[in-house]
C-alpha angles and dihedrals in degrees: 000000000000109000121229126231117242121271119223115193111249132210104232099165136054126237104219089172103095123164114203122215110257098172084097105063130099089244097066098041073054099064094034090058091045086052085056097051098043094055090040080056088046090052099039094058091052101043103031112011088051094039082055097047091052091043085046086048097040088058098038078050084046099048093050087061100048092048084052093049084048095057096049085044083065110044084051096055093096091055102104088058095049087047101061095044089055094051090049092052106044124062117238113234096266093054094046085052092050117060116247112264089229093061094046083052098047093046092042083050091049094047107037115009089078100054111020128039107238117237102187136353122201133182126196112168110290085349122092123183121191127171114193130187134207106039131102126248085256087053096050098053083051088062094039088054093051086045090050081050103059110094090229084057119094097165145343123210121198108219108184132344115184132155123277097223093247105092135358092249113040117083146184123237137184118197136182119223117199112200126210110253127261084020094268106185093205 
């Protein structure tokens, strides 16, 4: 056996392609920088330029309803004034229920100011107690009938009637008038 020499590969032909490295050169750095930008600009108009447009939206939204609460600020400014005039002119629920004093007087004045000379007039809510001297017992169903008669009245009731001691016929009667509630005239 004969041994061979090694053979060690040769170059026999000549590469004439040749491609220089341009990643070094002030043009690239150039467009890398310009990629940058233009992504940082991407994401700057959707995490800062849209989050400013909703805030500016938002406070224009802001400052047309606080001109429109303004406005109704000012048409209620006069409200405390209404208002009390309101609550001088209507009645609360506990003085619509009662009858008004002026009308039991009136009516008391009507049917027995006239006749009998009252002694003492009380008023308790719907409930009205007189007691009147100086009439006769003809005289005070007279008064209770006029009294029955009244619309604000539901019902009389004639506690006592005695004689006065002066004379034989003239006697003192107290009598207990219960009103309708919430002083219906009708």
């Amino acid at each position: 056996m004969k041994l061979k020499p090694a053979s060690y590969p040769v170059k026999r032909t000549m590469n004439l392609y040749y491609k220089p490295d341009r990643t070094t050169k002030p043009a690239t750095i150039a467009l890398y920088v310009l990629f940058v930008l233009v992504m940082l600009l991407g994401l700057s108009k959707v995490l800062v330029y849209d989050f400013l447009v909703r805030v500016q939206q938002a406070q224009s939204a802001l400052t047309a309803v606080e001109q429109q609460r303004d406005s109704v600020m000012a048409s209620l400014s006069g409200f405390a004034e209404v208002q009390e005039k309101y609550l001088r002119r209507t009645p609360t629920q506990e003085e619509a229920e009662t009858v008004v004093r002026m009308d039991i007087l009136a009516l008391l004045d009507s049917a027995v100011g006239s006749t009998a000379a009252m002694d003492t007039v009380s008023v308790a809510g719907d409930t009205v107690q007189v007691q009147f001297s100086q009439v006769t017992l003809a005289q005070t169903a007279e008064i209770v009938a006029r009294l029955e008669a009244s619309p604000i009245v539901e019902r009389t009731t004639v506690n006592t009637a005695s004689t006065t001691g002066e004379s034989r016929d003239l006697v003192s009667a107290s009598i207990r008038i219960q009103l309708k509630k919430g002083g219906d005239k009708g």
